[in-house]
KEVEXBA-47030 format. One record per residue: residue number from 1; x, y negated, z negated of N, C-alpha, C in turn. Coordinates in steps of 0.1 Angstrom, whole numbers. Layout:
# KEVEXBA-47030
+-----+-------+-------+-------+-------+-------+-------+-------+-------+-------+
:   n :   n_x :   n_y :   n_z :  ca_x :  ca_y :  ca_z :   c_x :   c_y :   c_z :
+-----+-------+-------+-------+-------+-------+-------+-------+-------+-------+
: NUM :     X :     Y :     Z :     X :     Y :     Z :     X :     Y :     Z :
...
+-----+-------+-------+-------+-------+-------+-------+-------+-------+-------+
***
This chain:
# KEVEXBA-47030
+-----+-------+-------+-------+-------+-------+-------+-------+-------+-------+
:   n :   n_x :   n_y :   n_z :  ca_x :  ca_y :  ca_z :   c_x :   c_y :   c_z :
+-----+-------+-------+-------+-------+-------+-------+-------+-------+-------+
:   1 :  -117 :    36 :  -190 :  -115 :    22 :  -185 :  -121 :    22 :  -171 :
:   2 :  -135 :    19 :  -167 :  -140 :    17 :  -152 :  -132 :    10 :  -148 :
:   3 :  -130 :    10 :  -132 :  -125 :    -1 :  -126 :  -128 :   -15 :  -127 :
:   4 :  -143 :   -13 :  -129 :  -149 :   -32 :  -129 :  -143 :   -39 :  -143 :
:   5 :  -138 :   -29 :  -146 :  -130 :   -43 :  -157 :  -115 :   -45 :  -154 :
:   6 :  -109 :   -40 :  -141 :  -101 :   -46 :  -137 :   -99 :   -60 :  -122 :
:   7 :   -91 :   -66 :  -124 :   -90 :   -77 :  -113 :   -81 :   -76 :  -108 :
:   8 :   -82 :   -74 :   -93 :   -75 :   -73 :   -85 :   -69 :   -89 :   -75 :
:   9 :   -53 :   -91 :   -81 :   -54 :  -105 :   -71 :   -38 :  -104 :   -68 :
:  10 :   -35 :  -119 :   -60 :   -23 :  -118 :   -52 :   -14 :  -116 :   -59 :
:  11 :    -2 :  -114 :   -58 :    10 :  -112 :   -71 :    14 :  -122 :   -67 :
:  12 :    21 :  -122 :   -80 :    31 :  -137 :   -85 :    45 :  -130 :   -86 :
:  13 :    52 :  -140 :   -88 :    70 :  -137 :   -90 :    69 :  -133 :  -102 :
:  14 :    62 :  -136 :  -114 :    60 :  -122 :  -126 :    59 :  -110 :  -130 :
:  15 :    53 :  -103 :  -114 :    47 :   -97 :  -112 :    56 :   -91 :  -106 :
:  16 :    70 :   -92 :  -101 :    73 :   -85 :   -96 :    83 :   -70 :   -99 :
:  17 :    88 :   -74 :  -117 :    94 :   -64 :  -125 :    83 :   -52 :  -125 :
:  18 :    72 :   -55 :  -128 :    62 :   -44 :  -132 :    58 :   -40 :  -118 :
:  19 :    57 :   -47 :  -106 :    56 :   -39 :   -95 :    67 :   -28 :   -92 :
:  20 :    78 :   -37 :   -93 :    91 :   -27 :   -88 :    92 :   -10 :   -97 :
:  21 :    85 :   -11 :  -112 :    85 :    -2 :  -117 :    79 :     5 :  -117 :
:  22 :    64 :     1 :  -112 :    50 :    13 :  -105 :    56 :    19 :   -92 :
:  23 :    66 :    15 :   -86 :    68 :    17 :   -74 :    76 :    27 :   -74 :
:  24 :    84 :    22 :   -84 :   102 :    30 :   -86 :    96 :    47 :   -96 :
:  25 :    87 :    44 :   -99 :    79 :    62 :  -105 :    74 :    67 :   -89 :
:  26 :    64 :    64 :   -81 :    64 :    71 :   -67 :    76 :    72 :   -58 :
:  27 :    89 :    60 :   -60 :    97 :    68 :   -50 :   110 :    81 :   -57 :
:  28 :   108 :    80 :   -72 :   113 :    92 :   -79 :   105 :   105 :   -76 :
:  29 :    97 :   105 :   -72 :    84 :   119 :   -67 :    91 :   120 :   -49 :
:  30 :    92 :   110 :   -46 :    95 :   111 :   -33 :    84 :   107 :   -21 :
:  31 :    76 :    98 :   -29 :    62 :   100 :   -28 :    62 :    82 :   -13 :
:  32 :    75 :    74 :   -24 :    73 :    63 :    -8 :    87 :    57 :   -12 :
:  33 :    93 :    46 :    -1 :   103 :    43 :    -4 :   109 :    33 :   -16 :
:  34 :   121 :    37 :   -18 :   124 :    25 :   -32 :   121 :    12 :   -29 :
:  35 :   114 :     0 :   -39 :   118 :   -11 :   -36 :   127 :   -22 :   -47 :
:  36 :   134 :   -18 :   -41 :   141 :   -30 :   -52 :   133 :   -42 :   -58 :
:  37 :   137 :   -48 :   -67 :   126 :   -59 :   -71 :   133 :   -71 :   -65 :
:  38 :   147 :   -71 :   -59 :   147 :   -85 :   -49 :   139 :   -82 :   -39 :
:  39 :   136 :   -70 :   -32 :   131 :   -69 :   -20 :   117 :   -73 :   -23 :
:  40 :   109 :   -73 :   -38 :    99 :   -75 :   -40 :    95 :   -87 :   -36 :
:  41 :   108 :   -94 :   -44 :   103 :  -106 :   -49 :   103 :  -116 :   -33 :
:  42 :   111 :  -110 :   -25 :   113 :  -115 :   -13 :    96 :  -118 :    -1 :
:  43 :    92 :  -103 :    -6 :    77 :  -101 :     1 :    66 :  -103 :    -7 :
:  44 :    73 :  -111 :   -19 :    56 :  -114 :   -32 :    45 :  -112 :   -25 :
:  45 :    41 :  -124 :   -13 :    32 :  -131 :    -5 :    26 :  -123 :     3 :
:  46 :    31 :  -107 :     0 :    23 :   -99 :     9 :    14 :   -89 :    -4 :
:  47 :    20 :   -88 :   -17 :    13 :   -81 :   -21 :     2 :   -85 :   -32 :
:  48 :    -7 :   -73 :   -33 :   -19 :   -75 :   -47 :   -15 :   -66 :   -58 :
:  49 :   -22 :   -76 :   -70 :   -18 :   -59 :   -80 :   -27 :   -58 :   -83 :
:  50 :   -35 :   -48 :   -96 :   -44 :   -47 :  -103 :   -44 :   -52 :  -117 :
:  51 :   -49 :   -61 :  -120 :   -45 :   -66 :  -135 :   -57 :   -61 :  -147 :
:  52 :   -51 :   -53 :  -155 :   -61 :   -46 :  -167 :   -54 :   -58 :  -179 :
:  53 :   -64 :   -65 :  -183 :   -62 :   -72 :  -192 :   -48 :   -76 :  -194 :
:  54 :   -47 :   -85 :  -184 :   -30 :   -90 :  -184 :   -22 :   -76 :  -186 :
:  55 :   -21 :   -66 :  -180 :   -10 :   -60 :  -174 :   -15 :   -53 :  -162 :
:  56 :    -1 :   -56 :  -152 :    -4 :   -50 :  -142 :    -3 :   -34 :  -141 :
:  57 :   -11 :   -25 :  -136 :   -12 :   -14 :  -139 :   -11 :    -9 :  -120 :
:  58 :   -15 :   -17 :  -112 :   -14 :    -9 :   -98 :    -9 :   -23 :   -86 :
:  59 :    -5 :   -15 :   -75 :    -5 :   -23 :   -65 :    -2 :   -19 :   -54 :
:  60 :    -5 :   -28 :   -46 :    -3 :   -26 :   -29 :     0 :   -37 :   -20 :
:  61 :     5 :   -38 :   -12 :     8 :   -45 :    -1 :     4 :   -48 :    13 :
:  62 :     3 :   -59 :    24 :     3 :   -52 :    36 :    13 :   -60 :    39 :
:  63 :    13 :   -56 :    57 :    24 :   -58 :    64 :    21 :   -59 :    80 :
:  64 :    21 :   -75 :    84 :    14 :   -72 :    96 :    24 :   -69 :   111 :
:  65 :    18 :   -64 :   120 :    27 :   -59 :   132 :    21 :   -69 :   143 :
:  66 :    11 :   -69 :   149 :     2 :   -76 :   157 :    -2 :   -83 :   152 :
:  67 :   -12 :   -95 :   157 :   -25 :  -106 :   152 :   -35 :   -95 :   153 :
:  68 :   -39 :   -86 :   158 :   -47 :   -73 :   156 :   -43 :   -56 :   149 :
:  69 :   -29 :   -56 :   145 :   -27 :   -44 :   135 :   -17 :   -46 :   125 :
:  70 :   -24 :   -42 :   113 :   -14 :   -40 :   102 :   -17 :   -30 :    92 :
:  71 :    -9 :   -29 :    83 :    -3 :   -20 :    73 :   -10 :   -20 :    62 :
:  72 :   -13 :   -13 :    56 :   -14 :    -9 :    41 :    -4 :    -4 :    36 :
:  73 :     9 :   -10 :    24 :    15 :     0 :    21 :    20 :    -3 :     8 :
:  74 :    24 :     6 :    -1 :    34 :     4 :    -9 :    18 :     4 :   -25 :
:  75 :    11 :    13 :   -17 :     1 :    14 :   -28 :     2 :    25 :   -43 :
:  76 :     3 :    18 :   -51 :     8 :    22 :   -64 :    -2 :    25 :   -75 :
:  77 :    -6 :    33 :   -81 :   -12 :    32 :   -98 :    -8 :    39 :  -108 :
:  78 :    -3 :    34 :  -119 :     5 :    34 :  -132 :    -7 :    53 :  -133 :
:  79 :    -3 :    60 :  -138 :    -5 :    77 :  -139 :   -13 :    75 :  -150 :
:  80 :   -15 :    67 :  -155 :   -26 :    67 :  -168 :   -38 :    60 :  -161 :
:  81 :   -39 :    53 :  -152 :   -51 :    48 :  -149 :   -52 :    52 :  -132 :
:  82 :   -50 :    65 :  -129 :   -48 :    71 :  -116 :   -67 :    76 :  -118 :
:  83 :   -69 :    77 :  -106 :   -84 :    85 :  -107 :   -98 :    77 :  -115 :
:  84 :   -91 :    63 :  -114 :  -101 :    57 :  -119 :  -112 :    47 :  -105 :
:  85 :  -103 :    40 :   -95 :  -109 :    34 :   -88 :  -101 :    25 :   -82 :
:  86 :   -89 :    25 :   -92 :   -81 :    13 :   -93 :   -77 :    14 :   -80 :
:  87 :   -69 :    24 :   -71 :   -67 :    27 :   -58 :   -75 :    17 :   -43 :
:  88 :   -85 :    23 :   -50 :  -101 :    18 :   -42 :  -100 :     3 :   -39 :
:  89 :  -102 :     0 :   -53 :  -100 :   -17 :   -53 :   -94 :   -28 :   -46 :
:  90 :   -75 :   -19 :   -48 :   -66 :   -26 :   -41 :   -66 :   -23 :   -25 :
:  91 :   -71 :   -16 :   -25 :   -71 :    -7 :    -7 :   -87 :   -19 :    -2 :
:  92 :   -96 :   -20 :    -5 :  -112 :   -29 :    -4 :   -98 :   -44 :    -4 :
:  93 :   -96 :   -50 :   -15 :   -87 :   -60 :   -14 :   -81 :   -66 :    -4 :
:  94 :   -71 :   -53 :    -1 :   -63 :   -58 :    14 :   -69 :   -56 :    29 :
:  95 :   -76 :   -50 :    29 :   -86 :   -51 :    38 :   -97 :   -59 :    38 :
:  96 :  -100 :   -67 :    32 :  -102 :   -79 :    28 :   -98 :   -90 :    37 :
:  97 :   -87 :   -93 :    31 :   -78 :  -102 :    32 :   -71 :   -98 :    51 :
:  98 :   -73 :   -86 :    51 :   -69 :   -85 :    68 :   -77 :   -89 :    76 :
:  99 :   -94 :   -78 :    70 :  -103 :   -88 :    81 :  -105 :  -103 :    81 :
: 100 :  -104 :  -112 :    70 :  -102 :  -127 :    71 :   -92 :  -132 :    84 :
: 101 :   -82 :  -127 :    84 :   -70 :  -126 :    92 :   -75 :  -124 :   106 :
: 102 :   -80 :  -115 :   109 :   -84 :  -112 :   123 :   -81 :  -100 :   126 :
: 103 :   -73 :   -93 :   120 :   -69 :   -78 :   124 :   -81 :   -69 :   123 :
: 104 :   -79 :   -66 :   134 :   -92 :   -55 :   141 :   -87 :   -35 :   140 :
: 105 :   -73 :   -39 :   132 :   -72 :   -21 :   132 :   -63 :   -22 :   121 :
: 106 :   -62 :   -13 :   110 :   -53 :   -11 :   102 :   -48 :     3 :    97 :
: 107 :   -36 :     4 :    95 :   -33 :    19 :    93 :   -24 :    22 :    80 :
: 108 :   -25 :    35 :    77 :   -15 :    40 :    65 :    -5 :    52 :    70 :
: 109 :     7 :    54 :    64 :    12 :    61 :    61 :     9 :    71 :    51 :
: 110 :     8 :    82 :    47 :     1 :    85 :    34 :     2 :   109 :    33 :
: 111 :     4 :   103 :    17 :     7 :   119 :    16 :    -5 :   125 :    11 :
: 112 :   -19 :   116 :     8 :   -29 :   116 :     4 :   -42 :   116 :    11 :
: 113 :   -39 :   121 :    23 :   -54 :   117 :    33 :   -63 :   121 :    29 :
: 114 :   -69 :   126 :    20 :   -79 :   126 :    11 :   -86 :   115 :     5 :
: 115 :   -84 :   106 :    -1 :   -84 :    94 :    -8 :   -89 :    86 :     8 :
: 116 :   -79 :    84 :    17 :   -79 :    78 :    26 :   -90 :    79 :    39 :
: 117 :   -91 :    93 :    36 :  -106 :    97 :    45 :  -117 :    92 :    36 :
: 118 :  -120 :    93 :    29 :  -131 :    89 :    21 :  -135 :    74 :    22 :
: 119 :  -121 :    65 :    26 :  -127 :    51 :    24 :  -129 :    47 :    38 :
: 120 :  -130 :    56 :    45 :  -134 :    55 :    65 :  -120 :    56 :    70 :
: 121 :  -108 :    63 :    69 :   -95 :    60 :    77 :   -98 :    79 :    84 :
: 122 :   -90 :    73 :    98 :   -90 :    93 :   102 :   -76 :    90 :   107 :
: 123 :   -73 :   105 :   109 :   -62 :   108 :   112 :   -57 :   104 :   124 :
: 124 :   -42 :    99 :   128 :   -40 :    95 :   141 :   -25 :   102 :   145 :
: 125 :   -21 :   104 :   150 :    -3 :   103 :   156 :     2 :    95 :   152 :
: 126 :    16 :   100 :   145 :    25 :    82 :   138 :    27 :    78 :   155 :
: 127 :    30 :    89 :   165 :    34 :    76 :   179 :    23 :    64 :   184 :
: 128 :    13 :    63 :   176 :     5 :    55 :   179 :    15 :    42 :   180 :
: 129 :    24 :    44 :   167 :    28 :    32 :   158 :    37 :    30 :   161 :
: 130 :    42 :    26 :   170 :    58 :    26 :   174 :    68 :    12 :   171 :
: 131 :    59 :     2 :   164 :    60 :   -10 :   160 :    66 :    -4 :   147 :
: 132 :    62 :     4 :   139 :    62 :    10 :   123 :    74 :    16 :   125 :
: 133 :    76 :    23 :   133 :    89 :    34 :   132 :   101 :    28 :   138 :
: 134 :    99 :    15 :   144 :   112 :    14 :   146 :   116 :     0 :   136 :
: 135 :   107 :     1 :   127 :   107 :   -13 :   123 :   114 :    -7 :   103 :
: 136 :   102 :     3 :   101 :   108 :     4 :    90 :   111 :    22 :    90 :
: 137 :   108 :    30 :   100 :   108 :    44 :    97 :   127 :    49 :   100 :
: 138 :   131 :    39 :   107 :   145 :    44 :   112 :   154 :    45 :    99 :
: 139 :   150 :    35 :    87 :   155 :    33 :    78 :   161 :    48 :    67 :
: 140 :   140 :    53 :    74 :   142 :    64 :    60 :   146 :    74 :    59 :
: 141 :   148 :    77 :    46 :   160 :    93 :    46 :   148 :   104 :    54 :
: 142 :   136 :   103 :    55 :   130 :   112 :    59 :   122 :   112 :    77 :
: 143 :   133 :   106 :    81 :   131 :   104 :    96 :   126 :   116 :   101 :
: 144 :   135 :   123 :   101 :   138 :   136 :   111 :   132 :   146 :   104 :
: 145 :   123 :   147 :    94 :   112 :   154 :    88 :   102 :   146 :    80 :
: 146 :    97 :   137 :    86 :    84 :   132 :    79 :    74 :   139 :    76 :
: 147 :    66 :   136 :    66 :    54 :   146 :    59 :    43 :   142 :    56 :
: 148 :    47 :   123 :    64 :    38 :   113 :    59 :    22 :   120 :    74 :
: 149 :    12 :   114 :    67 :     0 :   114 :    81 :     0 :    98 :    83 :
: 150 :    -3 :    99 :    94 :    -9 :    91 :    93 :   -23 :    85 :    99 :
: 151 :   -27 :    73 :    92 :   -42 :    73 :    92 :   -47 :    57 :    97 :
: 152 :   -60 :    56 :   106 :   -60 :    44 :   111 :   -76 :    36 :   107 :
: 153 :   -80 :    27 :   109 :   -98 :    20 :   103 :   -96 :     9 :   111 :
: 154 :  -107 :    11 :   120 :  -111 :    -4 :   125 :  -119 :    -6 :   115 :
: 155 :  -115 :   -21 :   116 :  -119 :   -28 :   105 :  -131 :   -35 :   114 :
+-----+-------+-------+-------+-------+-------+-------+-------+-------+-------+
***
Protein backbone atom coordinates (compact mmCIF):
# COMPACT_ATOMS: atom_id res chain seq x y z
CA UNK A 1 0.00 0.00 0.00
CA UNK A 2 2.06 3.32 -1.14
CA UNK A 3 1.32 6.21 0.63
CA UNK A 4 -0.30 8.12 -2.41
CA UNK A 5 -3.26 6.16 -1.98
CA UNK A 6 -3.70 7.50 1.29
CA UNK A 7 -5.45 10.95 2.30
CA UNK A 8 -4.46 12.81 4.75
CA UNK A 9 -7.25 15.38 6.27
CA UNK A 10 -8.59 17.14 9.44
CA UNK A 11 -10.38 14.70 11.85
CA UNK A 12 -13.94 14.67 12.55
CA UNK A 13 -15.77 13.66 15.90
CA UNK A 14 -15.83 10.00 14.08
CA UNK A 15 -12.70 10.04 14.05
CA UNK A 16 -12.06 10.15 17.33
CA UNK A 17 -12.66 6.28 18.67
CA UNK A 18 -10.15 5.10 16.02
CA UNK A 19 -7.77 7.92 17.03
CA UNK A 20 -7.94 7.24 20.73
CA UNK A 21 -7.09 3.57 19.74
CA UNK A 22 -3.91 4.28 17.42
CA UNK A 23 -2.97 6.19 20.30
CA UNK A 24 -3.90 3.94 23.18
CA UNK A 25 -1.29 1.02 21.35
CA UNK A 26 1.81 3.72 21.62
CA UNK A 27 0.98 4.74 25.09
CA UNK A 28 0.83 0.83 26.04
CA UNK A 29 4.76 0.73 24.64
CA UNK A 30 5.21 3.79 26.66
CA UNK A 31 6.01 5.31 23.57
CA UNK A 32 3.50 8.82 24.36
CA UNK A 33 0.94 9.81 26.66
CA UNK A 34 -2.65 8.22 27.08
CA UNK A 35 -5.45 10.04 25.40
CA UNK A 36 -8.62 9.47 26.38
CA UNK A 37 -11.18 9.84 23.63
CA UNK A 38 -12.98 12.68 25.61
CA UNK A 39 -9.78 14.45 25.69
CA UNK A 40 -9.79 13.69 21.91
CA UNK A 41 -12.80 14.64 21.09
CA UNK A 42 -12.25 17.90 23.07
CA UNK A 43 -9.03 18.79 20.74
CA UNK A 44 -10.67 17.19 17.37
CA UNK A 45 -9.71 20.77 15.77
CA UNK A 46 -6.22 20.24 16.28
CA UNK A 47 -5.80 17.00 14.79
CA UNK A 48 -5.18 15.07 11.09
CA UNK A 49 -5.56 11.49 10.38
CA UNK A 50 -4.60 9.34 7.56
CA UNK A 51 -7.56 7.87 5.82
CA UNK A 52 -6.81 4.38 3.74
CA UNK A 53 -9.89 3.84 2.02
CA UNK A 54 -12.24 5.04 4.74
CA UNK A 55 -10.32 3.83 7.66
CA UNK A 56 -8.28 5.73 9.63
CA UNK A 57 -5.03 4.06 9.95
CA UNK A 58 -2.67 7.08 11.40
CA UNK A 59 -2.58 10.38 13.09
CA UNK A 60 -1.22 13.44 14.42
CA UNK A 61 -1.87 16.64 15.93
CA UNK A 62 -0.44 20.02 16.64
CA UNK A 63 -0.50 22.31 19.39
CA UNK A 64 0.35 25.87 19.41
CA UNK A 65 2.49 27.82 22.22
CA UNK A 66 3.35 31.18 20.38
CA UNK A 67 1.90 32.98 17.07
CA UNK A 68 5.59 31.80 16.07
CA UNK A 69 6.06 28.12 17.81
CA UNK A 70 4.23 25.01 17.86
CA UNK A 71 4.03 21.31 18.35
CA UNK A 72 3.81 18.36 16.51
CA UNK A 73 2.39 15.72 18.58
CA UNK A 74 0.54 12.76 19.25
CA UNK A 75 1.85 11.20 15.91
CA UNK A 76 0.42 7.74 15.45
CA UNK A 77 0.49 4.71 12.62
CA UNK A 78 -1.62 1.60 12.96
CA UNK A 79 1.80 -1.23 13.00
CA UNK A 80 0.54 -2.67 9.73
CA UNK A 81 1.01 0.39 7.73
CA UNK A 82 4.17 1.65 9.80
CA UNK A 83 7.24 2.20 7.27
CA UNK A 84 5.18 3.06 4.61
CA UNK A 85 5.14 6.97 4.40
CA UNK A 86 2.07 7.36 6.18
CA UNK A 87 4.32 9.18 9.06
CA UNK A 88 5.68 11.54 6.36
CA UNK A 89 2.39 12.62 5.17
CA UNK A 90 0.81 13.51 8.37
CA UNK A 91 4.15 15.26 9.70
CA UNK A 92 4.21 17.42 5.58
CA UNK A 93 0.31 18.00 6.66
CA UNK A 94 0.83 19.72 9.82
CA UNK A 95 3.45 21.68 8.81
CA UNK A 96 1.45 22.74 6.30
CA UNK A 97 -1.17 23.89 7.97
CA UNK A 98 1.48 25.71 10.58
CA UNK A 99 3.23 27.45 7.88
CA UNK A 100 -0.32 28.93 6.59
CA UNK A 101 -0.60 30.03 10.32
CA UNK A 102 2.51 31.91 10.48
CA UNK A 103 4.61 29.85 12.81
CA UNK A 104 8.13 30.23 11.92
CA UNK A 105 9.56 27.31 14.33
CA UNK A 106 8.18 23.97 15.22
CA UNK A 107 9.17 21.22 17.42
CA UNK A 108 8.76 17.46 18.55
CA UNK A 109 9.21 15.54 21.36
CA UNK A 110 10.28 12.17 20.02
CA UNK A 111 11.78 8.72 20.72
CA UNK A 112 12.53 8.42 16.99
CA UNK A 113 14.96 11.14 15.82
CA UNK A 114 15.72 9.30 13.12
CA UNK A 115 12.49 9.63 11.13
CA UNK A 116 12.62 13.18 12.38
CA UNK A 117 16.14 14.12 11.20
CA UNK A 118 15.44 13.09 7.81
CA UNK A 119 12.41 15.38 7.30
CA UNK A 120 14.93 18.57 8.32
CA UNK A 121 14.30 18.58 12.31
CA UNK A 122 17.81 18.75 14.53
CA UNK A 123 18.30 18.13 17.78
CA UNK A 124 17.68 20.92 20.53
CA UNK A 125 17.48 21.08 24.56
CA UNK A 126 13.84 20.27 25.89
CA UNK A 127 14.90 23.86 28.06
CA UNK A 128 14.46 25.54 24.89
CA UNK A 129 10.76 24.78 25.54
CA UNK A 130 9.80 25.90 28.68
CA UNK A 131 6.24 26.73 27.38
CA UNK A 132 5.97 22.58 26.79
CA UNK A 133 7.10 21.55 30.15
CA UNK A 134 5.29 23.37 32.13
CA UNK A 135 2.29 23.13 30.21
CA UNK A 136 2.02 19.48 29.51
CA UNK A 137 5.54 17.82 30.86
CA UNK A 138 4.67 18.37 34.67
CA UNK A 139 1.80 16.07 34.03
CA UNK A 140 3.92 13.09 33.04
CA UNK A 141 4.73 10.08 34.89
CA UNK A 142 8.13 10.51 33.20
CA UNK A 143 9.22 13.93 34.38
CA UNK A 144 12.08 13.17 36.41
CA UNK A 145 13.54 10.78 33.70
CA UNK A 146 12.48 11.76 30.25
CA UNK A 147 13.96 9.84 27.22
CA UNK A 148 12.03 11.92 24.97
CA UNK A 149 14.78 14.33 22.36
CA UNK A 150 13.84 16.79 21.45
CA UNK A 151 13.80 18.18 17.92
CA UNK A 152 13.13 21.71 16.28
CA UNK A 153 12.51 23.05 11.96
CA UNK A 154 12.17 26.35 11.00
CA UNK A 155 9.71 26.29 8.96
Amino acid sequence: MPATDTCVRNARLADASAISRITQGYADEGIMLKRPVENIIEHIRDFFVADYNGRVIGCCAIAFYTVKLAEIRSLAVLDEFRSKGIGRLLVEKAEAVLTEEGVEEVFVLTLNPGFFSKMGYRQIEKEYFPQKIWRDCTNCPKLMACDEIAMVKTL
